[in-house]
C-alpha positions in Angstrom: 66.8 147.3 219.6 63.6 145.4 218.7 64.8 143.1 216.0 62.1 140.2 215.4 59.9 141.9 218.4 56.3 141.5 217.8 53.5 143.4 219.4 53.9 146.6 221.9 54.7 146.6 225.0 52.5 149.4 226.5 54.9 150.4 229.3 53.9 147.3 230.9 55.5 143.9 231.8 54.5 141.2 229.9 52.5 139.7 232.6 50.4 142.9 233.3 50.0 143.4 230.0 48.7 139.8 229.2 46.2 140.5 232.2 45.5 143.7 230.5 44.4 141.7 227.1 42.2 139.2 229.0 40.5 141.8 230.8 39.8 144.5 227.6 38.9 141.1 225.9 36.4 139.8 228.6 34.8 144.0 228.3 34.9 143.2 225.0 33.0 140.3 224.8 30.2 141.9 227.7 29.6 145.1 226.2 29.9 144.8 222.6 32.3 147.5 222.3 35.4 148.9 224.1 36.7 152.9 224.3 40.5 152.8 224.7 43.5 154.0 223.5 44.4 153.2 219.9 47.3 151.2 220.6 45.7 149.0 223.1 43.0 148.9 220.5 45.1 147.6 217.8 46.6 145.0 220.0 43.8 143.8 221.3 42.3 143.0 217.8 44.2 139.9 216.9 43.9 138.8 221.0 40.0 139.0 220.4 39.8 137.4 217.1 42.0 134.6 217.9 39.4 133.8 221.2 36.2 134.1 218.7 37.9 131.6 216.3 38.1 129.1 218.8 34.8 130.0 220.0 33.5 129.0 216.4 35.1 125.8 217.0 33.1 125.4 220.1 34.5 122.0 221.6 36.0 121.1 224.8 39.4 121.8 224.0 38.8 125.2 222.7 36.0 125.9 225.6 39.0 125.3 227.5 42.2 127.2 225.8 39.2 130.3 225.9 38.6 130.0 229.6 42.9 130.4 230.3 41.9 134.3 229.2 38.5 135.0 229.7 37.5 133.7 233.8 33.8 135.7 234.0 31.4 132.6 233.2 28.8 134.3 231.9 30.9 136.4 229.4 32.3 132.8 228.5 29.0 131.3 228.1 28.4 134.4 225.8 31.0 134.1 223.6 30.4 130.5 223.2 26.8 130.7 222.7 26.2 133.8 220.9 29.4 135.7 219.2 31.0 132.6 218.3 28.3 131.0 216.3 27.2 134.6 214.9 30.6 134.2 213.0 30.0 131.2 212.3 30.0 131.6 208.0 32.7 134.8 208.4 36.1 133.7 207.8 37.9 136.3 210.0 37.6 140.3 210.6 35.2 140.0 213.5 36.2 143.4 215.0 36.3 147.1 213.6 38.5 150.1 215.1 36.9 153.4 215.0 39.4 156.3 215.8 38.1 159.0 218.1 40.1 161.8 218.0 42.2 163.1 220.9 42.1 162.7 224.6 41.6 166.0 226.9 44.2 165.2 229.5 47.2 163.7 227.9 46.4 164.1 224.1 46.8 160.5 223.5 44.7 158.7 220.4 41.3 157.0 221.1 39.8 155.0 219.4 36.8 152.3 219.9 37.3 148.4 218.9 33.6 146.7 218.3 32.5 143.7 217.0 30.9 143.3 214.2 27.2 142.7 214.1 27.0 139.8 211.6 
């Protein structure tokens, strides 16, 4: 039973899906956009806007709690220097989830989580 049990689990273990979270997050942050499924999509969501907020914040410390998730430097130095202070006057909602449809070989639903462009 799943009383109190936040999140999915995604068939994984919580450590592969934590790694999972950091790496659709750093894609995130590099490309702009991400084409997964639509449950990965809607966890990674608040995973992504939690590491913008901080990268509003843009001190040490939060520099810091972002680099635990994200290890590529320059997608780091990205989100610090450009996504974070792009959000800078928006007080949350920094990503959108587009669903796709179907996909061909197992039927599961797709969708693609973007940021925003303001």
């Amino acid at each position: 039973m799943r009383h109190r049990a936040k999140g999915r689990q995604l068939s994984r273990t919580s450590s592969h899906r934590r790694a999972l979270l950091n790496n659709m997050a750093t894609s995130l942050f590099e490309h702009g956009r991400v084409v997964t499924t639509e449950a990965k999509a809607k966890e990674l969501r608040p995973f992504a806007e939690k590491l913008i907020t901080l990268a509003r914040r843009g001190d040490l410390h939060a520099r810091r709690l972002v680099e635990r998730k994200i290890k590529d430097r320059e997608t780091l130095s990205r989100l610090f220097g450009e996504i974070g202070p792009r959000f800078a006057a928006r007080p949350g909602g920094y990503t959108r989830i587009l669903k796709l449809g179907h996909r061909d070989g197992d039927g599961a639903d797709v969708a693609r989580i973007e940021l925003l462009s303001e």
